[in-house]
N, C-alpha and C positions, 0 to 999 in steps of 0.2 A: 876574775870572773866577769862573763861578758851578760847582763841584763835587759838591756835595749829589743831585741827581737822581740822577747818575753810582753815588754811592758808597752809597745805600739802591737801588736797583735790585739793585746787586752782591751786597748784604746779604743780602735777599729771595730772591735764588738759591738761595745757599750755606745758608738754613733750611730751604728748599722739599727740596732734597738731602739734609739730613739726616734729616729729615722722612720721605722717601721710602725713605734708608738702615735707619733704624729701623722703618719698617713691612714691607720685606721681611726682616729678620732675624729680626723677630715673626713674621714669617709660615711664615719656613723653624723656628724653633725649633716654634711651634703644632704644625706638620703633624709636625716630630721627634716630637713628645710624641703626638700622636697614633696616630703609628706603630708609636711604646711600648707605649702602650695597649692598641692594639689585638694588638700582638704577645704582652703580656701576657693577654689576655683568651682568647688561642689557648692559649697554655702553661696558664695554668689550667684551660680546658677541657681539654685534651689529660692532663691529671695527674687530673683528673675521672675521663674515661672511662678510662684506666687504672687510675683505685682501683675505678671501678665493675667492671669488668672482671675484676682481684683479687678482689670481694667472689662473684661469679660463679663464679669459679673454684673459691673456698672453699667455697660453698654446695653445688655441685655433687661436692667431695668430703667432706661434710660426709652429703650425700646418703648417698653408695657405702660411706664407712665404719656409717652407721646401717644400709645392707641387709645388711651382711657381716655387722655383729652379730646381726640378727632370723633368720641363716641364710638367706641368700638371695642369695648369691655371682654365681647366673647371672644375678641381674636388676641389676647390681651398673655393668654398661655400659648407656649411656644419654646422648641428647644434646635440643635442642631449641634455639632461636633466640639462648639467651645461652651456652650452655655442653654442652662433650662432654666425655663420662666414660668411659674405657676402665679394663679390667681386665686386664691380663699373668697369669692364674694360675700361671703357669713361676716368675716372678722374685715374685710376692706383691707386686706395683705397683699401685697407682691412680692415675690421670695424669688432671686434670682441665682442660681448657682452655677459659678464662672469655672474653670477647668484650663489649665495648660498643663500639658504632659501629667505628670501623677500629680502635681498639686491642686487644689482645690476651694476656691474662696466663695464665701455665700454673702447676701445682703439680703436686707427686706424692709418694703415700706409699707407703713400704714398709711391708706389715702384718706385723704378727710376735706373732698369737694364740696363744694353746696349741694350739688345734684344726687349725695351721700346720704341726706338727711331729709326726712320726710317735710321738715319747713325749714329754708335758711334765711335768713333777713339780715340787714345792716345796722336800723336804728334797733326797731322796738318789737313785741308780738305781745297782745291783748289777745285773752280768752273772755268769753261772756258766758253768758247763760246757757248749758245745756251744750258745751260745743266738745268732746272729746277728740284728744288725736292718738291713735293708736296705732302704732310701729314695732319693728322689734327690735330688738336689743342692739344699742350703738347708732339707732338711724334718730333717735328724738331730734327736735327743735332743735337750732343753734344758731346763732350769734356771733355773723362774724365782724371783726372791727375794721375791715377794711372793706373797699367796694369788690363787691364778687367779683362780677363780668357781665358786657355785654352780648350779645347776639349780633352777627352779624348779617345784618336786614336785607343788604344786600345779595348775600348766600342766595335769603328765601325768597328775593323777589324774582331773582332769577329762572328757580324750579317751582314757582309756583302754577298750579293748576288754572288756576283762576284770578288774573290777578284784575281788579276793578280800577276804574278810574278814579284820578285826583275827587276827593270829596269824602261827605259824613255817609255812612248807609244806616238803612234801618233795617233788619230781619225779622221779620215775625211770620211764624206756621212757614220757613224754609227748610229745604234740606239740602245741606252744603256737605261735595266730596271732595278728598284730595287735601292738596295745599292752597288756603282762601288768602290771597294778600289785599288788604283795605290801605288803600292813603289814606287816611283819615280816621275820624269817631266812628263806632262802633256801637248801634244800639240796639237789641237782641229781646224778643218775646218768642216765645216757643220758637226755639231755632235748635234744630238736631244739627250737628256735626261729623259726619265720620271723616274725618283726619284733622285737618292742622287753620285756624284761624289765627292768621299774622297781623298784627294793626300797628301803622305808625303811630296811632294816638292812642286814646282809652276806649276798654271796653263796662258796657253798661250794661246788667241782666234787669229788667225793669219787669214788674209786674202784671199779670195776663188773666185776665178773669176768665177763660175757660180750665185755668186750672193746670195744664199741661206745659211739663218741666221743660225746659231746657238742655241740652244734652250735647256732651261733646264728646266725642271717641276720637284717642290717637291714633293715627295714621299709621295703616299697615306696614308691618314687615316686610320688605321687598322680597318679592317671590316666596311670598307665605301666603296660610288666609289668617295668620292670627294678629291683631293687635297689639302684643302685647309679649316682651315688653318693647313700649314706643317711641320706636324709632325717630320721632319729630314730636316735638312739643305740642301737647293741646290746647296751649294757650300763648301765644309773646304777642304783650302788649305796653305802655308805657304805664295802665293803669288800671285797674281791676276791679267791677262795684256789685254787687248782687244789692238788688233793695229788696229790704225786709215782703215777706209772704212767697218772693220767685224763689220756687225751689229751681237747682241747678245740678245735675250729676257731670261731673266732670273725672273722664279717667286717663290720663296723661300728668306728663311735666305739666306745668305752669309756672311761666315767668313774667314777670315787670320790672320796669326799674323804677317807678315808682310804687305808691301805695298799694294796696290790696286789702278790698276790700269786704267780708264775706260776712252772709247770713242765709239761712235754710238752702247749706251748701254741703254736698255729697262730693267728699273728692279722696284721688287714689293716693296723691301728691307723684312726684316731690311740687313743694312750691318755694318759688324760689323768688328773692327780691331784693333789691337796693336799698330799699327803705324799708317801711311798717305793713305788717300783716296784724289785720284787727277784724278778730272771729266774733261777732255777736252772737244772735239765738241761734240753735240747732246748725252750727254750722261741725259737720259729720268729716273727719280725715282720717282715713283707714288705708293700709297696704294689704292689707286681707291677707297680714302675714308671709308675704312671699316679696323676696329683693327683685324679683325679676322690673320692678319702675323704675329701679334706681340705676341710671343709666344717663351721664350726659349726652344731650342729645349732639347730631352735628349742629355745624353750621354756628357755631359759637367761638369766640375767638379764642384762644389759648390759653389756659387755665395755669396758677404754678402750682409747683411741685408740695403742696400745703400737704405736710406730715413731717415723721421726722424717720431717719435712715436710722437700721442697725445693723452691727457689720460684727459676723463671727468667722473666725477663721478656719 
């Protein structure tokens, strides 16, 4: 009996099968890995347009904090096809939301400028007798431990209206428009202001026995009639002195990098300083409820980024 044909037929099968076994196993693994791949290729993309997104977001607050600094708070919101920018001026927020393809990444910053706070100072701040400062919520006194910023003098002496020669002046019963730049001391008896008095030295409000205050209004709005809120500082000086009985209504910024010195003093703030503000009698600081003062003015050199980021996805 012949069994050979029988048992290589059988042989043939059972390779033909395995044969078969292994090229579907290959095939189902291929198409795993391919599915990998490609599921990989998704998630990288997807972690892509996310970072790109992030970067968007930053950029666009990156944006809002450079307008805050050049003083330009209103133009501060702003969107376009990668990213919107809003401003809260209540809470002193910047919320920026970044955008590539369907992903989507937010940020926001709380600002916390000097020009934020209705008094910011470096060393110290003294209250006296009878002196309230009234703000609203988030804008109080503060205290910062490093030197703010200066003013850049040369900005204002540039655009100034009026700029006077090398030397001290004295004003009394004047009425000064515009931007006033002084070389020098500054010594002040009934002197109205409507806009900006710049002094390389100090200013002195000294006493006037006809009784009539002092007065300084910030500088309009460009292409408004309103003052407010003001555009240019009501005050940059290195120093700052009201003597006791001159009252003084001052409605603008105010800054020095030295002292500040105040009594029977009416002001809107912000006031802002390098050193010490010390309020004796009836010295009055009110926002009359409304953010519209708090505003860094131009013409100041470059402020940093003083807050802190939060970043949700």
């Amino acid at each position: 009996m012949n069994l050979s044909p029988t048992y290589l037929a059988s042989e043939e099968g059972s390779i033909l099968g395995l044969v078969l076994i292994f090229f579907l196993i290959s095939t189902i693994i291929g198409i795993s890995f391919l599915g990998l791949a490609s599921n990989e290729a998704k998630l990288t993309e997807q972690r892509v347009n996310r970072i790109k997104a992030f970067y968007s977001a930053e950029g666009g607050l990156r944006k809002a904090v450079w307008r805050v600094n050049h003083g330009s708070p209103a133009s501060v919101a702003f969107s376009n096809s990668t990213v919107s920018v809003e401003y809260d001026s209540s809470t002193l927020t910047i919320s920026s939301s970044g955008c590539y393809k369907d992903k989507v990444n937010n940020l926001s910053l709380i600002l916390d400028f000097p020009f934020n706070h209705i008094v910011s100072h470096k060393d110290s701040i003294s209250e006296g007798f009878i002196s309230p400062v009234t703000c609203l919520a988030g804008r109080e006194p503060k205290q910062f431990s490093e030197t703010i910023f200066e003013p850049d003098m040369d900005f204002y002496k540039a655009i100034a209206d009026t700029l006077y020669p090398p030397g001290d002046m004295m004003f009394q019963n004047d009425t000064l428009y515009g931007i006033n730049y002084v070389q020098g001391n500054v010594t002040a008896k009934n002197l109205t202001v409507f806009g900006s008095l710049i002094v390389d030295g100090s200013i002195s409000f000294i006493f006037n026995f006809d009784f009539n205050p002092s007065k300084i209004y910030s500088q309009q709005v460009p292409d408004t009639s309103d003052y407010y809120p003001a555009y240019y500082p009501a005050i940059i000086a290195t120093s700052i002195s009201v003597v006791f009985f001159e009252w003084v209504n001052i409605e603008g910024p105010v800054y020095a990098s030295g002292d500040i010195d105040l009594s029977g003093t009416s002001l809107s703030g912000p006031i802002v300083t390098n050193s010490s503000v010390n309020l004796e009698i009836l010295v009055i600081i009110s926002d009359y409820g409304s953010n519209k003062f708090y505003n860094t003015p131009p013409g100041f050199k470059e402020i940093k980024s003083r807050g802190k980021w939060s970043y949700s996805n």
